[in-house]
C-alpha positions in Angstrom: -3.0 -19.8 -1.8 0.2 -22.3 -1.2 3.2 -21.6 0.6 6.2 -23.5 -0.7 9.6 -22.9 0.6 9.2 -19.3 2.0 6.9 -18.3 -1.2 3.4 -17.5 -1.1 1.7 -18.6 -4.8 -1.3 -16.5 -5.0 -3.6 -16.4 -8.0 -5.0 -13.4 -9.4 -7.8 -12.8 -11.8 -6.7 -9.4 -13.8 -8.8 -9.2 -16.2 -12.2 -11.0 -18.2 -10.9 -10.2 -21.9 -7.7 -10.8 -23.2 -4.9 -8.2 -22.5 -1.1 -8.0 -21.2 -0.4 -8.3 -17.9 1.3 -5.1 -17.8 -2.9 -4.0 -18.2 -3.3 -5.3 -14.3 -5.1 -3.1 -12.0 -6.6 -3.7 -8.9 -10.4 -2.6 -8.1 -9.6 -1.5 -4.7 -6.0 0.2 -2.7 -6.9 -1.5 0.0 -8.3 -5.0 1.3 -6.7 -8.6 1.5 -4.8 -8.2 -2.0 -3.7 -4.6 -1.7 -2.5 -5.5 1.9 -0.8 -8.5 0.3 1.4 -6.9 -2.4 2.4 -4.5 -0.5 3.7 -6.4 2.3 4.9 -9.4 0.9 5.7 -8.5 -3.1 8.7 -6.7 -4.0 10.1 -3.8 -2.6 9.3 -0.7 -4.7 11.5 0.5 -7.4 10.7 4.1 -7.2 10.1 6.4 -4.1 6.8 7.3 -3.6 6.3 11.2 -4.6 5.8 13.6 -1.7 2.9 15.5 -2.4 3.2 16.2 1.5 -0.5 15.1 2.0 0.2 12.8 5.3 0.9 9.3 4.9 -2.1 6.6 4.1 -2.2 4.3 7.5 -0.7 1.3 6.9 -0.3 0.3 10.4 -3.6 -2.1 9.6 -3.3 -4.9 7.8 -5.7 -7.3 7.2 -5.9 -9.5 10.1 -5.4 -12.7 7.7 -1.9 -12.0 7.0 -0.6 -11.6 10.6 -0.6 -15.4 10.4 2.2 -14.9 7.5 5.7 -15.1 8.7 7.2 -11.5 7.7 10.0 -12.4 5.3 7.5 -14.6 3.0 7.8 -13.6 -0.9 5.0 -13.4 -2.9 4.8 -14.8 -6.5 1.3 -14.0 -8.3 0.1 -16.4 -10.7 -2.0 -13.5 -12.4 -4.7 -14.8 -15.2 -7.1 -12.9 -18.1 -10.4 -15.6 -18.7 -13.9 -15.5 -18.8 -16.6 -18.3 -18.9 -16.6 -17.7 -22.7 -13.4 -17.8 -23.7 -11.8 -19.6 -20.5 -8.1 -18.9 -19.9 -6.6 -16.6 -22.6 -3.1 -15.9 -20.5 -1.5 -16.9 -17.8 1.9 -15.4 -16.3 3.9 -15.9 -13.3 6.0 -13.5 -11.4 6.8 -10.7 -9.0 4.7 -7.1 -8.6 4.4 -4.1 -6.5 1.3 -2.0 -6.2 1.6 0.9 -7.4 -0.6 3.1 -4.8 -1.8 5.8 -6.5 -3.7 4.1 -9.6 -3.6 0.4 -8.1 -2.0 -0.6 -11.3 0.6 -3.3 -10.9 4.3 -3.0 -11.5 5.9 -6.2 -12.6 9.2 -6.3 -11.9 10.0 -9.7 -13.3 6.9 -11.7 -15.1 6.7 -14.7 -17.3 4.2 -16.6 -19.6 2.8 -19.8 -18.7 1.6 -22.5 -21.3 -2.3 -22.1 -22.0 -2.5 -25.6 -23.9 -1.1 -28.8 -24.5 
């Protein structure tokens, strides 16, 4: 992780094989990257629906990012590789997690170069 001018550059392994992006999904809703997103990416685009089933507590975060200022952006650098194959895509941009399927919303995301 970086900061750089009130942006936090995290990378984020999405995937071993090679697919989009828009494919992104984390393993877990909670934990250091869940807490992450959610705090610090984008606000959502979408309300959440309200299946009235009480709200998930999000009063805990993990105790790392209390050392975050509050108004810090994040900006994944989200990559697809494997030892075979090595990098097969790398992209750049701006994502909310999307709670119920911890599949990641991209609101704005662009490719960057692979090779020379």
């Amino acid at each position: 992780m970086m900061l750089v001018r009130g942006h936090l550059i995290y990378p984020l392994r999405y995937a071993k094989k090679d697919v989009p992006v828009t494919a992104a999904r984390l393993r877990r809703a909670t934990g250091f990257r869940a807490d992450l997103i959610r705090r610090h990416g984008p606000p959502p685009r979408q309300q959440a629906f309200d299946l009235d089933w009480g709200e998930l507590d999000d009063s805990e975060v993990h105790p790392d990012l209390e050392l975050l200022p509050e108004d810090v952006q994040l900006v994944l650098i989200a990559y697809a590789c494997s030892m075979e194959a090595g990098v097969m895509r790398i992209e750049w941009g701006s994502a909310e997690l999307r709670r119920e399927d911890r599949y990641l919303i991209w609101h704005r995301h662009e490719p960057l170069p692979t090779k020379d």
